[in-house]
MARKOL-519238 format. One record per residue (C-alpha): residue in one letter; x, y, z. Coordinates in steps of 0.02 Angstrom, whole numbers, padded with zeros to 5 digits, always signed. Each point is the difference from the previous one (the first is absolute). Layout:
BEGIN
AXYZ ...
END
This chain:
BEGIN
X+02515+04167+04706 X+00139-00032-00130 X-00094-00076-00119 X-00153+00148+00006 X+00139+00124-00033 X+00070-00091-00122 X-00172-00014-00089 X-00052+00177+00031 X+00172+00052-00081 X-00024-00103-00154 X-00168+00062-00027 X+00057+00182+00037 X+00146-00014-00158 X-00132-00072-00127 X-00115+00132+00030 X+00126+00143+00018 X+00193-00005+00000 X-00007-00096-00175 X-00101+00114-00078 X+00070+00172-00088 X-00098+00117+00088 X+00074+00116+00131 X-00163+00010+00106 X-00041-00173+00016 X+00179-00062+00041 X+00015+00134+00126 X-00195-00055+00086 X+00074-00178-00023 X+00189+00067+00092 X-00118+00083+00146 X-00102-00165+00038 X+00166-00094+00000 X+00067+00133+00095 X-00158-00017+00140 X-00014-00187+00014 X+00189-00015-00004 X+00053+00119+00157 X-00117+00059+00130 X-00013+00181+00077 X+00071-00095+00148 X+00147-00073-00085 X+00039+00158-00102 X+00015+00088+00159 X+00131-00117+00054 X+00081+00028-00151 X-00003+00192+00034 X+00082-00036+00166 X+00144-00102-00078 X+00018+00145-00134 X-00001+00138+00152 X+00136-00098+00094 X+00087-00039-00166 X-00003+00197-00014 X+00064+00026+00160 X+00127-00140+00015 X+00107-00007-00159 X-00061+00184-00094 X+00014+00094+00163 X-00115+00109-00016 X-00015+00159+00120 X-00195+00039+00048 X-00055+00179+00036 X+00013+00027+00197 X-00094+00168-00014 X-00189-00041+00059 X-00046+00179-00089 X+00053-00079-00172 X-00072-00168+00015 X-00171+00045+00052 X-00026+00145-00131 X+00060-00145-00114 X-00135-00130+00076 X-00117+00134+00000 X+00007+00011-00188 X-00008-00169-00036 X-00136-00036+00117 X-00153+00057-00118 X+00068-00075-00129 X+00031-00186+00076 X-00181+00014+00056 X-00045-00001-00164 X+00118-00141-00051 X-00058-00105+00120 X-00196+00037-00081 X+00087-00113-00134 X+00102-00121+00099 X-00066-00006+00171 X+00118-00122+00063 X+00158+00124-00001 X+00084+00051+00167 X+00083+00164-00058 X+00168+00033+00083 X+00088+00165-00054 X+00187+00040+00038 X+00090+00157-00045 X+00175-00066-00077 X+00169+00130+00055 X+00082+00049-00162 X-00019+00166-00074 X+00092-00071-00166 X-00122-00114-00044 X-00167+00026-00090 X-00096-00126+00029 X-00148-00067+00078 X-00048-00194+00005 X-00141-00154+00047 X+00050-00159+00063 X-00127-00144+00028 X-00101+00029+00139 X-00020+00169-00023 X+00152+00071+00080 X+00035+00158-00082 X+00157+00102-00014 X+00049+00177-00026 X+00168+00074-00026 X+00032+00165+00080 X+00063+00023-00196 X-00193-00001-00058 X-00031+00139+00113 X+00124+00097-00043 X-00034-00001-00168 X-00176-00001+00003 X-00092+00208-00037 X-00195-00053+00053 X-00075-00081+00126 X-00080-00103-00156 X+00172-00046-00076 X+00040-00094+00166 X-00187-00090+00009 X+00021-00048-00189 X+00143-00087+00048 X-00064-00073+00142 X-00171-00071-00073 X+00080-00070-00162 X+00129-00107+00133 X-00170-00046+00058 X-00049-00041-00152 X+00120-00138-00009 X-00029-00066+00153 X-00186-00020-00023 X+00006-00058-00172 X+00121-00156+00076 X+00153+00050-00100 X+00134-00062+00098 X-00076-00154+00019 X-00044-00032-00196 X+00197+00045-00025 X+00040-00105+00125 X-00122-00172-00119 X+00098+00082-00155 X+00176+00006+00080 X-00003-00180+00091 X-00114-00112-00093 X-00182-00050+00069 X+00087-00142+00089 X+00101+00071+00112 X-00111+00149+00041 X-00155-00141+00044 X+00128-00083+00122 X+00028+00183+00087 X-00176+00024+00032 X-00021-00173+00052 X+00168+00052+00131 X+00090-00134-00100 X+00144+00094-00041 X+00086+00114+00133 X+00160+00029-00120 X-00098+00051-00172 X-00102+00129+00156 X+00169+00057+00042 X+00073+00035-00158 X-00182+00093-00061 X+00026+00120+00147 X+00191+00036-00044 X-00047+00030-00186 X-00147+00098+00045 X+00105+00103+00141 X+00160+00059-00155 X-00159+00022-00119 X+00018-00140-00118 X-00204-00060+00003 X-00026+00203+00002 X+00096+00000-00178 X-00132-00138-00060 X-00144+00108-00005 X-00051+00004-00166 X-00096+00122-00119 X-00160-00053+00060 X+00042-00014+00175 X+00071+00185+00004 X-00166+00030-00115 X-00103-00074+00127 X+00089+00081+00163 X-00011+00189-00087 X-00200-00024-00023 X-00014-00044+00178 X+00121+00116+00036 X-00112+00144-00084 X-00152-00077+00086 X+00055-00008+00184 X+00095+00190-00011 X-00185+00081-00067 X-00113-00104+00139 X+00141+00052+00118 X-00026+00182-00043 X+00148+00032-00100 X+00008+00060-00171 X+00039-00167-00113 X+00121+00100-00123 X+00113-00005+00146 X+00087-00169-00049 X-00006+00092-00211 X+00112+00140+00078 X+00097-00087+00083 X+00043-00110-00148 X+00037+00138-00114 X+00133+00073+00147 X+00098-00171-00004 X+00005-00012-00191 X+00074+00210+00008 X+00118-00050+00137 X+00048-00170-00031 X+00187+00078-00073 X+00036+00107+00125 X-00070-00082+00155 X+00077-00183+00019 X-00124-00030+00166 X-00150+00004-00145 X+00074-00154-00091 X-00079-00109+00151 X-00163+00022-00022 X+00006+00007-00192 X+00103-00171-00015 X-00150-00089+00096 X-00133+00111-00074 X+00053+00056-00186 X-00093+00138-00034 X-00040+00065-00190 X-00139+00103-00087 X-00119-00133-00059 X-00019-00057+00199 X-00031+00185+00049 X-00113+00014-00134 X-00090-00142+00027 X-00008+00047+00201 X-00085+00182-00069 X-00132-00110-00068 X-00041-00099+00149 X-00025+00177+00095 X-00109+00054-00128 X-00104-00161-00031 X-00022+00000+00197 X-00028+00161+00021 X+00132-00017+00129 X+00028+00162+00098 X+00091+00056+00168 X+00011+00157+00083 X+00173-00002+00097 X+00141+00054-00151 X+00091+00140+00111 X+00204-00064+00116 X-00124+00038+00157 X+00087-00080+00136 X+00122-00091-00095 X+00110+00163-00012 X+00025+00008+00222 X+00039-00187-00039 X+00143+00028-00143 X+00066+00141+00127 X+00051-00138+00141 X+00063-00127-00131 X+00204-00021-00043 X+00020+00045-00144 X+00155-00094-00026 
END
């Protein structure tokens, strides 16, 4: 099994990583990616992150069942149409307790997390989905674990989908849990995770300019609201993404009735604010 790895990565990098263009090495990163760790072994990996989360960041999760199901129930039309692309994901979505943070992120395995922050800040219904599909995005497009071949080395990551190497496991879910493979997206991964971002929010019914507004709000408020600096450190946001995100709409044809706070305003109302 070593050895056909081995060969299969060696083939991959002549064909892709050694070449200078962006779409082939990122095809060549999401074969790696898929060969290298299984949906089975990246949900594993979500685990360790989740108790990482819980464990040393002590995080607070959302008690109130009114919250967390208005929050599942807007992500749930929009990880049906993930999963269209990457059937193998079992979606798990937790509402995160911290009204000072805006934020929203994807861990392998597809567990998804919201800060109350995000809602709070959020105006639309469509604002909240953008943000929501493009953390899809990078889940389906195998982000994590291409950070995680770029980060460690194609060595070590083979031996932790081979369960070789329970430390180098160990130390991928602390990372991941205080954001460090987060911080390794690159252009084209963030590129990559707004298209399907824009995608999944339109077949979900929301209107894909959602995720362009919400943008714009960061960059305006980025002074005067530290909580914004969260999101934008992981995701830097400037005109030439937003413009290119306009195009994808328009090249799709990508459109999505639901643009109004509908029930995200009762929602705000029972959140701290503080």
């Amino acid at each position: 099994m070593q050895r056909m790895v081995t060969a299969f990565l060696t083939l991959t990098l002549a064909s892709g990583l050694s070449t200078g263009c962006t779409k082939q090495r990122v095809g060549a990163e999401k074969a790696l990616a898929k060969v290298l760790i299984s949906d089975e072994q990246e949900n594993q990996l979500g685990l360790q992150v989740k108790q990482e989360l819980e464990t040393k960041e002590h995080i607070k999760y959302v008690q109130d069942p009114a919250v967390v199901d208005y929050v599942r129930s807007i992500s749930a039309p929009i990880l049906s149409q993930a999963n269209k692309d990457r059937s193998g994901v079992k979606w798990k979505v937790n509402v995160i307790d911290d009204p000072k943070t805006v934020n929203a992120f994807a861990t392998p395995g597809g567990f998804l997390y919201v800060y109350t922050g995000l809602l709070l800040a959020a105006d639309t219904e469509a604002e909240l989905a953008g943000v929501m599909a493009h953390e899809a995005g990078h889940v389906v497009g195998r982000h994590s674990a291409r950070a995680m071949v770029n980060a460690y080395g194609l060595q070590a990551i083979t031996q932790v989908a081979l369960g070789q190497n329970p430390g180098t496991a160990a130390q991928i879910a602390a990372q991941l849990a205080g954001g460090g493979l987060q911080l390794a997206h690159g252009r084209s991964e963030e590129t990559e995770a707004d298209e399907y971002g824009a995608k999944y929010a339109s077949a979900a019914g929301f209107d894909p300019n959602g995720l362009i507004t919400f943008f714009q709000k960061l960059q305006k408020e980025q002074g005067s609201t530290p909580g914004v600096l969260k999101w934008l450190s992981t995701h830097p946001t400037n005109e030439d993404r937003i413009s290119h995100l306009r195009k994808i709409i328009a090249q799709n044809g990508y459109k999505g009735g639901r643009d109004t706070a509908g029930g995200l305003t009762a929602i705000q109302a029972k959140l701290p604010k503080q």
